[in-house]
BALOBA-1460 file (C-alpha; in Angstrom, 3 decimals):
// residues 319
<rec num="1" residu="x" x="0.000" y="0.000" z="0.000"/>
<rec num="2" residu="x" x="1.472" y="3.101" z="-1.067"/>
<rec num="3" residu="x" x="2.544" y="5.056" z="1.800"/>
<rec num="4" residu="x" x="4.200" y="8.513" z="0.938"/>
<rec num="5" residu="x" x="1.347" y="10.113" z="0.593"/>
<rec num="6" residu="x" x="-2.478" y="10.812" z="2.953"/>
<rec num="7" residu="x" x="-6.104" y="9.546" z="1.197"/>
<rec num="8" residu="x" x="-8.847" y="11.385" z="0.299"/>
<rec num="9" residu="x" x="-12.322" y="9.855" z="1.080"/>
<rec num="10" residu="x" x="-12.936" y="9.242" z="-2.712"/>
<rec num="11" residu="x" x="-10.024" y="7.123" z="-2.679"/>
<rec num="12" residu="x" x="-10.599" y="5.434" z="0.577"/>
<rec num="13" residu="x" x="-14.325" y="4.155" z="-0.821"/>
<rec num="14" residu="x" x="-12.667" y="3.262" z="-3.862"/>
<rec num="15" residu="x" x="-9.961" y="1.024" z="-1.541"/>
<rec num="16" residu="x" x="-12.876" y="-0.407" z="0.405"/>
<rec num="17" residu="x" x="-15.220" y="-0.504" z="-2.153"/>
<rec num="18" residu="x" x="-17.523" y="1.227" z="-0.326"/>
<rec num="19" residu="x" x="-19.619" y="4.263" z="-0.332"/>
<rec num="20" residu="x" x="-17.966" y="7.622" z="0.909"/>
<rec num="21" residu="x" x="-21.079" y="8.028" z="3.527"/>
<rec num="22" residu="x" x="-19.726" y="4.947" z="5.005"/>
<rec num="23" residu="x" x="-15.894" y="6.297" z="4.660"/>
<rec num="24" residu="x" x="-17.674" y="9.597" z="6.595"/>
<rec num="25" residu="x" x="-19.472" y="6.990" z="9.101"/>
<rec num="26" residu="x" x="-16.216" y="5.559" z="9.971"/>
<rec num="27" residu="x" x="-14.216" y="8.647" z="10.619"/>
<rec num="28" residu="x" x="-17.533" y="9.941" z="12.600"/>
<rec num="29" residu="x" x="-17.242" y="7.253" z="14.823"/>
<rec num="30" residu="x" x="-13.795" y="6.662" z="15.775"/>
<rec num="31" residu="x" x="-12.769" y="4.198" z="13.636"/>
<rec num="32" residu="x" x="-10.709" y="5.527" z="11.246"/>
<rec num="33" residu="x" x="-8.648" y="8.286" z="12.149"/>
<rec num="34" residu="x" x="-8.710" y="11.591" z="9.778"/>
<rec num="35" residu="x" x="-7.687" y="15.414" z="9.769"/>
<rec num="36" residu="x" x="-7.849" y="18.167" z="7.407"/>
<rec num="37" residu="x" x="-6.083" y="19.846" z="4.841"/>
<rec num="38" residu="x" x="-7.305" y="22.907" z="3.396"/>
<rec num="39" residu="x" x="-10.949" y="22.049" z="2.664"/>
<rec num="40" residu="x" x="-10.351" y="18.401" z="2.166"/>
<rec num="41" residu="x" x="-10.423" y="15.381" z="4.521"/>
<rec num="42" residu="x" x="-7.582" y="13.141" z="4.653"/>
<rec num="43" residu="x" x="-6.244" y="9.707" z="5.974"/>
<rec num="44" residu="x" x="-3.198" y="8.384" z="6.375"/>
<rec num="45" residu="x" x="-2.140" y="4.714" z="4.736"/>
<rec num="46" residu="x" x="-0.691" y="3.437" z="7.652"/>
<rec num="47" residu="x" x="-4.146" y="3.997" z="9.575"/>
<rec num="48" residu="x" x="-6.014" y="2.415" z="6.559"/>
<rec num="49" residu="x" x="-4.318" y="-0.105" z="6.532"/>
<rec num="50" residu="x" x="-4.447" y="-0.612" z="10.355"/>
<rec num="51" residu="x" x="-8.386" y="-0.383" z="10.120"/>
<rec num="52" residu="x" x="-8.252" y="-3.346" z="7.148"/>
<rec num="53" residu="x" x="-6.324" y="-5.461" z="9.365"/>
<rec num="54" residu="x" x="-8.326" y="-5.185" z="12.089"/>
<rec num="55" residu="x" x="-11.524" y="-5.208" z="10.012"/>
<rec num="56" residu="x" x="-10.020" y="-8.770" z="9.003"/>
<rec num="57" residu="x" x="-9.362" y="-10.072" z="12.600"/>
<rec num="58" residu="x" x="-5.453" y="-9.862" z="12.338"/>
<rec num="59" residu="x" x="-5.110" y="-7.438" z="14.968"/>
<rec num="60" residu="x" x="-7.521" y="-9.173" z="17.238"/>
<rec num="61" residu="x" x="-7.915" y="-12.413" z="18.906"/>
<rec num="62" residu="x" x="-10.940" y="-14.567" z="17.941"/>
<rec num="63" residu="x" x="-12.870" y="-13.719" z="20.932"/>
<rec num="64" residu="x" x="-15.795" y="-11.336" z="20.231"/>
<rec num="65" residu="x" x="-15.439" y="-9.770" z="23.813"/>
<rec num="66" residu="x" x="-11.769" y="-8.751" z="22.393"/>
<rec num="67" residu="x" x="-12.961" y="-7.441" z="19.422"/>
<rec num="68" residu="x" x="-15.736" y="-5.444" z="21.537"/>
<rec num="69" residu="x" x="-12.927" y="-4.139" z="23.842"/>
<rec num="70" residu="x" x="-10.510" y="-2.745" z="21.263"/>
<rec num="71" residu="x" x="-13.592" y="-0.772" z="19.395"/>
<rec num="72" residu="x" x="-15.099" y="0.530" z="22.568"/>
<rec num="73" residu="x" x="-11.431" y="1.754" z="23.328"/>
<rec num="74" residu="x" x="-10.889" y="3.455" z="19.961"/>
<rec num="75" residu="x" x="-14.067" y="5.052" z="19.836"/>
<rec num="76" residu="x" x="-13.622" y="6.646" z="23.033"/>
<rec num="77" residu="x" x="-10.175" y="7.803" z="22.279"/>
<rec num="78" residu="x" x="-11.099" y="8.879" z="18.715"/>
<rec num="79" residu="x" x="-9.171" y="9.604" z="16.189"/>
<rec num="80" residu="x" x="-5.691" y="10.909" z="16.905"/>
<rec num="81" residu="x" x="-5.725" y="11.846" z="20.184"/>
<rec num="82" residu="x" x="-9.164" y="13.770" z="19.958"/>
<rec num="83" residu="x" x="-10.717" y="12.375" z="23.416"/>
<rec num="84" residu="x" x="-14.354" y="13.573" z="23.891"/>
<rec num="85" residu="x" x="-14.444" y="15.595" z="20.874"/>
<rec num="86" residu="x" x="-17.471" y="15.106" z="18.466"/>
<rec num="87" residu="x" x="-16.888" y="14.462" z="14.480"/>
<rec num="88" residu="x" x="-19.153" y="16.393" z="12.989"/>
<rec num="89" residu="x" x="-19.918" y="15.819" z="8.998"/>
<rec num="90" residu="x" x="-20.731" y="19.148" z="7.250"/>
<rec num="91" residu="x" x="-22.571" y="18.466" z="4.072"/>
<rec num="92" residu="x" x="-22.464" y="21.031" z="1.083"/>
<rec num="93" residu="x" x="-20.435" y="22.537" z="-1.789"/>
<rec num="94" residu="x" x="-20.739" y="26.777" z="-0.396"/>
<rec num="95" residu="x" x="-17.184" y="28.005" z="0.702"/>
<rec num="96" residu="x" x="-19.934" y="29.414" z="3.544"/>
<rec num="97" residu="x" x="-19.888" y="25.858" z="4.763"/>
<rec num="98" residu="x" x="-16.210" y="26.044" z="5.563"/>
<rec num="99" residu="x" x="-16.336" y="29.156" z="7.161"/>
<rec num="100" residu="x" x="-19.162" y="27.888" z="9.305"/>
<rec num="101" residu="x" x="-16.704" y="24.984" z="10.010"/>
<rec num="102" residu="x" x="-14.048" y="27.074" z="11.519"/>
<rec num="103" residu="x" x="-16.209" y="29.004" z="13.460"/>
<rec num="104" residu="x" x="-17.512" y="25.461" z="14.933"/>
<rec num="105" residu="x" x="-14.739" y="23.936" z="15.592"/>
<rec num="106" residu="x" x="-13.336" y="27.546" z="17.210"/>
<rec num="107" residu="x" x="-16.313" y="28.451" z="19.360"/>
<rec num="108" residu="x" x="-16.583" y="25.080" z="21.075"/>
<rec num="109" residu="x" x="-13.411" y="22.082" z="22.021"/>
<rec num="110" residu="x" x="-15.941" y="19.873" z="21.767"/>
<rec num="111" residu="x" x="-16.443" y="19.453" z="18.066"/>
<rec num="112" residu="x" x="-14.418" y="18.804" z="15.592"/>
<rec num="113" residu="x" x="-16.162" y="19.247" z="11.967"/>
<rec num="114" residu="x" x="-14.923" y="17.512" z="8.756"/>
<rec num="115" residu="x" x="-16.550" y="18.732" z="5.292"/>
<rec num="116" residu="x" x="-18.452" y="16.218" z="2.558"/>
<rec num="117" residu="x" x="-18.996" y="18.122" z="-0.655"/>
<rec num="118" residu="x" x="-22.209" y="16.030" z="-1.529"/>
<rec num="119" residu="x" x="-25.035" y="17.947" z="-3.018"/>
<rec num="120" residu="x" x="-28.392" y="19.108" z="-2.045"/>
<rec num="121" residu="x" x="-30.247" y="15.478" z="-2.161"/>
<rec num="122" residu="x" x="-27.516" y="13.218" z="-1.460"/>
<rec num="123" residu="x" x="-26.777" y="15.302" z="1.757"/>
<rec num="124" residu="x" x="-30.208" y="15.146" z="2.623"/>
<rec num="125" residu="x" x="-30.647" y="11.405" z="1.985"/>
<rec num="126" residu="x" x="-27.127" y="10.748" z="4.075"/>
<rec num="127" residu="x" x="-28.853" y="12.687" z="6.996"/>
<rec num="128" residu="x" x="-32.050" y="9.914" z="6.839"/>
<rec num="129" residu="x" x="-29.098" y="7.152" z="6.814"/>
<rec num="130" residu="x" x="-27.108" y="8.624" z="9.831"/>
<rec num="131" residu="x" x="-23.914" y="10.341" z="7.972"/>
<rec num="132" residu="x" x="-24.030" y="13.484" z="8.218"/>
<rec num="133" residu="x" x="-24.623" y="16.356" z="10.716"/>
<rec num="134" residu="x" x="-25.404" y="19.540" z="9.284"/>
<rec num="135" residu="x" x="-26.745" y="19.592" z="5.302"/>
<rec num="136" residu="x" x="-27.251" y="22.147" z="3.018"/>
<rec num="137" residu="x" x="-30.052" y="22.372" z="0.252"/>
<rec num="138" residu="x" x="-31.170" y="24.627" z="-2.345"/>
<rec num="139" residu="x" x="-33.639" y="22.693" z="-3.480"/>
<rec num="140" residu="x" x="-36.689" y="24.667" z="-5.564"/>
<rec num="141" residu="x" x="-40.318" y="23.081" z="-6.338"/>
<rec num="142" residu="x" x="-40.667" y="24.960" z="-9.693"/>
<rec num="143" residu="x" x="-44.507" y="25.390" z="-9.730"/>
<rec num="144" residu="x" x="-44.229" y="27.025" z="-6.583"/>
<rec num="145" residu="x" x="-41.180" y="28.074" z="-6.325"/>
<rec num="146" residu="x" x="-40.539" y="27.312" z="-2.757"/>
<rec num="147" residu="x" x="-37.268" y="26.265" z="-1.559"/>
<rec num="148" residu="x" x="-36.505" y="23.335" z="0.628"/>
<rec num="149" residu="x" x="-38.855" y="22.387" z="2.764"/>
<rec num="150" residu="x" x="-41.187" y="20.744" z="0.454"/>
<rec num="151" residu="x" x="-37.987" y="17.863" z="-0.130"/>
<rec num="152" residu="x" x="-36.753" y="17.963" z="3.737"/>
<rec num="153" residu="x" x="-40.444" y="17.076" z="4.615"/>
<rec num="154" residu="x" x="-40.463" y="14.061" z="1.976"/>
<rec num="155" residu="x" x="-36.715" y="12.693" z="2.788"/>
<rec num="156" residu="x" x="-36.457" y="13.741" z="6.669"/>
<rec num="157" residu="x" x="-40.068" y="11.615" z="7.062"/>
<rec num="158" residu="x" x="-40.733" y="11.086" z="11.000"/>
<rec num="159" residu="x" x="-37.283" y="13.180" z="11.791"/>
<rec num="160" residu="x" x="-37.079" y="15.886" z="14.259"/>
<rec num="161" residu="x" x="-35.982" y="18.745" z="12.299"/>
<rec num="162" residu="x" x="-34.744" y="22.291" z="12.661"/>
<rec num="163" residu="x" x="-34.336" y="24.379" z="8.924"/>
<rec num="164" residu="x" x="-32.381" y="27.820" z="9.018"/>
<rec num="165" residu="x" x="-31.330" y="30.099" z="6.681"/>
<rec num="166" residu="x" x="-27.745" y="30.829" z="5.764"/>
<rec num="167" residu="x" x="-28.068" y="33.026" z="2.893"/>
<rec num="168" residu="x" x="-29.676" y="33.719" z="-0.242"/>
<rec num="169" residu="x" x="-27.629" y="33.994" z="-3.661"/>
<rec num="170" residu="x" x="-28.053" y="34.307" z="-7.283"/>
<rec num="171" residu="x" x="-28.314" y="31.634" z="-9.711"/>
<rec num="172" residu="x" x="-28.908" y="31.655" z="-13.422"/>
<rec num="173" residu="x" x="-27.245" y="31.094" z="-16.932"/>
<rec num="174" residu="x" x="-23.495" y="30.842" z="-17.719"/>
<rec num="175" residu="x" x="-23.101" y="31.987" z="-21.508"/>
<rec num="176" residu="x" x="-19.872" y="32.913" z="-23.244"/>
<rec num="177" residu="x" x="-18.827" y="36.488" z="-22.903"/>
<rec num="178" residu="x" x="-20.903" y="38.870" z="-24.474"/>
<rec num="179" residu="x" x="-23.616" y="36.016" z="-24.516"/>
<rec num="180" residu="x" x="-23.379" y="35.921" z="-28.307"/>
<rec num="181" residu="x" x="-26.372" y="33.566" z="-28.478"/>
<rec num="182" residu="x" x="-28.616" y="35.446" z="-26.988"/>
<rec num="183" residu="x" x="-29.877" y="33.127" z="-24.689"/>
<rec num="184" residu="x" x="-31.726" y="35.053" z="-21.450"/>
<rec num="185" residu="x" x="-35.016" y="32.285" z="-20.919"/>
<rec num="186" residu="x" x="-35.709" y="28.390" z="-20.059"/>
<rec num="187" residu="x" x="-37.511" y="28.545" z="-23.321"/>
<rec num="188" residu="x" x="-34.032" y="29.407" z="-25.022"/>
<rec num="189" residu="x" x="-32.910" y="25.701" z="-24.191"/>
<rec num="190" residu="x" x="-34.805" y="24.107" z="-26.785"/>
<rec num="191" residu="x" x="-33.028" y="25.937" z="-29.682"/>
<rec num="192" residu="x" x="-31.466" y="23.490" z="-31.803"/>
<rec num="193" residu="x" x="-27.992" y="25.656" z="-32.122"/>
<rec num="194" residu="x" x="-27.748" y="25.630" z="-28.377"/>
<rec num="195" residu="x" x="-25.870" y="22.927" z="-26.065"/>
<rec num="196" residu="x" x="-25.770" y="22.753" z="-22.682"/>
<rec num="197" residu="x" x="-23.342" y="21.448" z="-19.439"/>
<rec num="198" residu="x" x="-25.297" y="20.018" z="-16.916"/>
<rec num="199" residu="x" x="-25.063" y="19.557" z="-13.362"/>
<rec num="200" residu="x" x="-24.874" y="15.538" z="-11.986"/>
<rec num="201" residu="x" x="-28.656" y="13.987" z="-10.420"/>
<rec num="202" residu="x" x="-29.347" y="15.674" z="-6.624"/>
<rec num="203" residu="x" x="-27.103" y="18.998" z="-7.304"/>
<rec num="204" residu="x" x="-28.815" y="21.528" z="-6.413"/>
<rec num="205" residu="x" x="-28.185" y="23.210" z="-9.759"/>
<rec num="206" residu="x" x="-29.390" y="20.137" z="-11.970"/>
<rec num="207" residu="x" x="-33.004" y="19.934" z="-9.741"/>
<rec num="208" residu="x" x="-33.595" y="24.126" z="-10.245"/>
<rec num="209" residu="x" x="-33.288" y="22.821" z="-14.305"/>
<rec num="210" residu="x" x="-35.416" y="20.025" z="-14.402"/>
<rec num="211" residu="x" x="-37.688" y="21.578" z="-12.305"/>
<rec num="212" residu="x" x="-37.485" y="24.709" z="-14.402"/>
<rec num="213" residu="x" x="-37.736" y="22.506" z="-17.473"/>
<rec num="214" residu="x" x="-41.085" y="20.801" z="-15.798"/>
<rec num="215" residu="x" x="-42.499" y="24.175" z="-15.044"/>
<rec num="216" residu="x" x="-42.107" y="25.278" z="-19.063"/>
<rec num="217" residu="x" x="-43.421" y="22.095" z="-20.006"/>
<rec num="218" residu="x" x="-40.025" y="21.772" z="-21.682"/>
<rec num="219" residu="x" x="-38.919" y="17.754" z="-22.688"/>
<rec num="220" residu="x" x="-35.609" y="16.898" z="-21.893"/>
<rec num="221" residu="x" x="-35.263" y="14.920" z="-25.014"/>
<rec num="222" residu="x" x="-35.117" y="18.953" z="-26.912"/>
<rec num="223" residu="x" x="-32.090" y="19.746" z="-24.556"/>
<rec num="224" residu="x" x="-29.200" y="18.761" z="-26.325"/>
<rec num="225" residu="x" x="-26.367" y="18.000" z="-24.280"/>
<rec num="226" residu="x" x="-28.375" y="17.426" z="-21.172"/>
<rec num="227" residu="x" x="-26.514" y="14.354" z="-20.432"/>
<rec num="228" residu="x" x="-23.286" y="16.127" z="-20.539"/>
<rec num="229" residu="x" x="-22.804" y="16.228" z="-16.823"/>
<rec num="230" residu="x" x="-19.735" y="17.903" z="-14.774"/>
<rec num="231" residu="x" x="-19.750" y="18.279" z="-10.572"/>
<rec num="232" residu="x" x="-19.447" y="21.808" z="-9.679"/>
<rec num="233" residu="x" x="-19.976" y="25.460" z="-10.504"/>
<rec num="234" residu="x" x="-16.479" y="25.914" z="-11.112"/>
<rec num="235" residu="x" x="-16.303" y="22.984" z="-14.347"/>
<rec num="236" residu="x" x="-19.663" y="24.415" z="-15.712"/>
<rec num="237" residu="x" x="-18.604" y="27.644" z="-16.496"/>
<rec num="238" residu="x" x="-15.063" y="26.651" z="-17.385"/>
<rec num="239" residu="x" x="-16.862" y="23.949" z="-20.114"/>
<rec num="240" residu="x" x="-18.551" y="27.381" z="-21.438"/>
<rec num="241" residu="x" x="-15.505" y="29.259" z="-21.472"/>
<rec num="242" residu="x" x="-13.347" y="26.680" z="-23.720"/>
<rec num="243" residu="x" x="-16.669" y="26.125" z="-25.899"/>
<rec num="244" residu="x" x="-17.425" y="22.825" z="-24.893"/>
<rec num="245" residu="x" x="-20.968" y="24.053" z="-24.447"/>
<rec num="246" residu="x" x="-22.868" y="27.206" z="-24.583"/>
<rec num="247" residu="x" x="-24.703" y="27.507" z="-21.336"/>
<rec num="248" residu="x" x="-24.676" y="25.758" z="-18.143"/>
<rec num="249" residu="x" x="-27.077" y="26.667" z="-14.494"/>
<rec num="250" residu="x" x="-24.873" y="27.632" z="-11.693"/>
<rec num="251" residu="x" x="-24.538" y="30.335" z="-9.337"/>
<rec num="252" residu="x" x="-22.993" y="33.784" z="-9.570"/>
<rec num="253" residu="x" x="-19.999" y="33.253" z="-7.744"/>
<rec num="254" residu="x" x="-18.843" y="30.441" z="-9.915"/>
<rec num="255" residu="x" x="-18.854" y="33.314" z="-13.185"/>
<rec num="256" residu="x" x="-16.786" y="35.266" z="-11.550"/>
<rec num="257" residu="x" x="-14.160" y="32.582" z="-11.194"/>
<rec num="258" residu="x" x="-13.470" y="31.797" z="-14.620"/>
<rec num="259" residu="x" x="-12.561" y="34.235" z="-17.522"/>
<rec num="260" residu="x" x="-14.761" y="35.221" z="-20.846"/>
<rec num="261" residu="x" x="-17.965" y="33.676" z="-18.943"/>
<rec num="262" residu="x" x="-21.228" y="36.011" z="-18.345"/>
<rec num="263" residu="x" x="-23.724" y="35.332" z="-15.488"/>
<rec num="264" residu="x" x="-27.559" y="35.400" z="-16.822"/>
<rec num="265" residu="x" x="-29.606" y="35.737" z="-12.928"/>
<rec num="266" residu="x" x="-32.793" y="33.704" z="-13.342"/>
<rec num="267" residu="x" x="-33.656" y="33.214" z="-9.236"/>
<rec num="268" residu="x" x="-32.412" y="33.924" z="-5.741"/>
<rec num="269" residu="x" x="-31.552" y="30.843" z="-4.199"/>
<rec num="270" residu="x" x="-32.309" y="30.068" z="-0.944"/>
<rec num="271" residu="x" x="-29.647" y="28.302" z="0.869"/>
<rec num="272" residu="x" x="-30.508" y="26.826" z="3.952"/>
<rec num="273" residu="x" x="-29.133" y="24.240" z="6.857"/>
<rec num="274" residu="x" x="-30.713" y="21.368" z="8.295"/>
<rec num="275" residu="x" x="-30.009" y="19.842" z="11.743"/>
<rec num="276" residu="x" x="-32.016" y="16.995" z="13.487"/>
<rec num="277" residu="x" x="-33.429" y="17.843" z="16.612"/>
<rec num="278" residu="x" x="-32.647" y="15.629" z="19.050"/>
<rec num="279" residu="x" x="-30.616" y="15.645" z="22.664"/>
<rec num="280" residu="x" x="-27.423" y="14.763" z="21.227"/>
<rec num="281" residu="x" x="-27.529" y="17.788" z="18.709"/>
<rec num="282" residu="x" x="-29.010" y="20.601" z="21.217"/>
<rec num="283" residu="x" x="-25.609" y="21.637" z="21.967"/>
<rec num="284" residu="x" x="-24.778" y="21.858" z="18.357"/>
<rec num="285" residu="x" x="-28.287" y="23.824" z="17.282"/>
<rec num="286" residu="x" x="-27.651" y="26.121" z="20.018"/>
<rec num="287" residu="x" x="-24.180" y="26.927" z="18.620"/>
<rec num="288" residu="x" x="-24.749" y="27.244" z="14.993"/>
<rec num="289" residu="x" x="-27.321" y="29.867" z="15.943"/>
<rec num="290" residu="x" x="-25.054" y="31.861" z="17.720"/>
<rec num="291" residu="x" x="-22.600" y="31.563" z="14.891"/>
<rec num="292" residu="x" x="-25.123" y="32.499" z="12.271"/>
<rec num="293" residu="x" x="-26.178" y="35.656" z="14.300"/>
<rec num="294" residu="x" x="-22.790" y="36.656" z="14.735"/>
<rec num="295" residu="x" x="-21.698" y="40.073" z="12.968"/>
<rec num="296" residu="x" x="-17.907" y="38.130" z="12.744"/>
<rec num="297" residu="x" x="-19.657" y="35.904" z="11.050"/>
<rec num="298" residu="x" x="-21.818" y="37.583" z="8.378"/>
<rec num="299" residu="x" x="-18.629" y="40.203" z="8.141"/>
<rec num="300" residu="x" x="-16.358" y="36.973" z="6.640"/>
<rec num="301" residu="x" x="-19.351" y="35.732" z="4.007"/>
<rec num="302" residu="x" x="-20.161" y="39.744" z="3.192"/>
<rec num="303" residu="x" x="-16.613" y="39.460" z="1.723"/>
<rec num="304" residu="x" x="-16.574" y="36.893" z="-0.499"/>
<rec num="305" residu="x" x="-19.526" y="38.933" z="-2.002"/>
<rec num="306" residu="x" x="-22.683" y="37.678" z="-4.120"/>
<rec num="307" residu="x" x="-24.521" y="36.718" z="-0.955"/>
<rec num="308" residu="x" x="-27.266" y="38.233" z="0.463"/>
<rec num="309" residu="x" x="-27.069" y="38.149" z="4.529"/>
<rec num="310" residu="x" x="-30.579" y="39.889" z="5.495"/>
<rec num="311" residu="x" x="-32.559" y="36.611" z="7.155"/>
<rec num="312" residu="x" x="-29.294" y="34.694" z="7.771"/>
<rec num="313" residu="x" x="-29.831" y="32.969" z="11.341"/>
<rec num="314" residu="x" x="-33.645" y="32.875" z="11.090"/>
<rec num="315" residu="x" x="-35.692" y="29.863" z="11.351"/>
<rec num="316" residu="x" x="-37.348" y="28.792" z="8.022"/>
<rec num="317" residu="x" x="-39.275" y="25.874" z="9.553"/>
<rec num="318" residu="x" x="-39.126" y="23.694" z="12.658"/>
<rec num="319" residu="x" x="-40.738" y="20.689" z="13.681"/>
């Protein structure tokens, strides 16, 4: 196993053959150390490859009461010396997610948060199976154009629930500079000289098309290249920029990141966080509210710019 070099969680699942929820799971509970670097999570191959050789019994005697022992002993010293310190899983793509994490981890010794870049529906759906602790979701129902809470009420079904708002951006059309094609509408998708970049299933971005698409009564089979899919912002407008496509949905901030691409605003997003109510997580409800509410805090997202701050903290919808 190659050793001069620390894991990502992509390429621990792809080790283990397992989902990354279930590399997230493991870290969550103790079982497999991790730290961060920069925005990313990371593991080293000598850990790995202690957890596979105790996952295959070589480290452990054949008695289950052993086996019990040694993982009631690592969970409780968690990983890398972090005794009574909680993993938390933040789920979303928004750099506001990783400012949110360092205020977490800096306002209280007693978590320690580690970022999953999922989007909107597969965070959602890993907080029904147990993964993660805090999700984001932009999430629109296009014939009402509500945000959110119409899919956390589906997903989260028989969940305690609290939803609050984090901020509200723009999102829209990336076209090539100048927008030489003229393309400002949903309706402009179904022109035959036009190709899109799309967003992958559960983004955020690829649910306000389809649901925009459903709302104009628009068939996907007219939308040439809509199975042309990329996993970010970032590669949408960048597949605009060298051609590969002539528009793409994203959000404003991801424009302004990559040359010779215009931003066409459609909506204003709604971005919102989801926590489950419960007595393990009152701490943690209590302290993300304080965070959101925090001028500190608002002052760091007000300058990155594009984001609109004016109902950040408030409640959307509780149960």
């Amino acid at each position: 196993m190659e050793k001069s070099h620390s894991y990502t969680t992509e390429e621990v699942a792809n080790i283990l053959k397992v989902s990354k929820l279930t590399v997230y799971d493991l870290v969550k509970k103790g079982l497999l150390p991790a730290y961060r670097v920069g925005r990313q999570m990371r593991i080293d191959p000598s850990d790995l490859e202690e957890y596979i050789k105790r996952s295959k019994g070589e480290l452990q005697s054949s008695s289950s009461q052993s086996l019990s022992q040694s993982l009631n002993k690592e969970t409780t010293s968690g990983a890398q010396g972090y005794s009574q310190v909680r993993q938390l899983i933040i789920s979303g793509q928004d750099i506001s997610l990783d400012i949110l994490a360092n205020y977490l981890e800096k306002s209280s010794k007693r978590f320690r948060p580690l970022r999953s870049y999922a989007g909107s529906l597969e965070s959602l759906i890993s907080m029904y199976q147990g993964y993660s602790d805090i999700v984001s979701t932009h999430l629109i129902e296009g014939i009402s154009g509500e945000y959110n809470v119409p899919y956390i009420s589906k997903i989260l079904v028989n969940f305690q629930y609290i939803v609050i708002h984090l901020l509200t951006r723009k999102a829209g059309f990336y076209v090539k500079k100048g927008n030489p094609l003229n393309i400002k509408h949903w309706e402009d998708l179904r022109r035959k000289d036009i190709k899109i970049v799309n967003r992958e299933k559960g983004s955020g971005a690829r649910v306000l098309l389809d649901e925009s698409l459903r709302k104009y009564r628009i068939p996907v089979s007219e939308i040439n290249g809509y199975d042309n899919e990329v996993t970010n912002h970032v590669s949408v407008a960048s597949a605009v920029a060298k051609g590969d496509a002539d528009v793409g949905v994203g959000i404003e901030r991801g424009a302004n990141l990559v040359k010779d691409v215009d931003f066409i605003p459609l909506v204003n997003e709604k971005y919102d966080l989801v926590i489950l109510k419960n007595d393990e997580n009152r701490e943690l409800i209590s302290q993300v509210r304080q965070i959101l509410s925090s001028d500190n805090f608002k002052n760091d997202l007000e300058a990155l710019g594009g984001y609109d701050l004016s109902q950040t903290g408030q409640v959307v919808y509780e149960t």
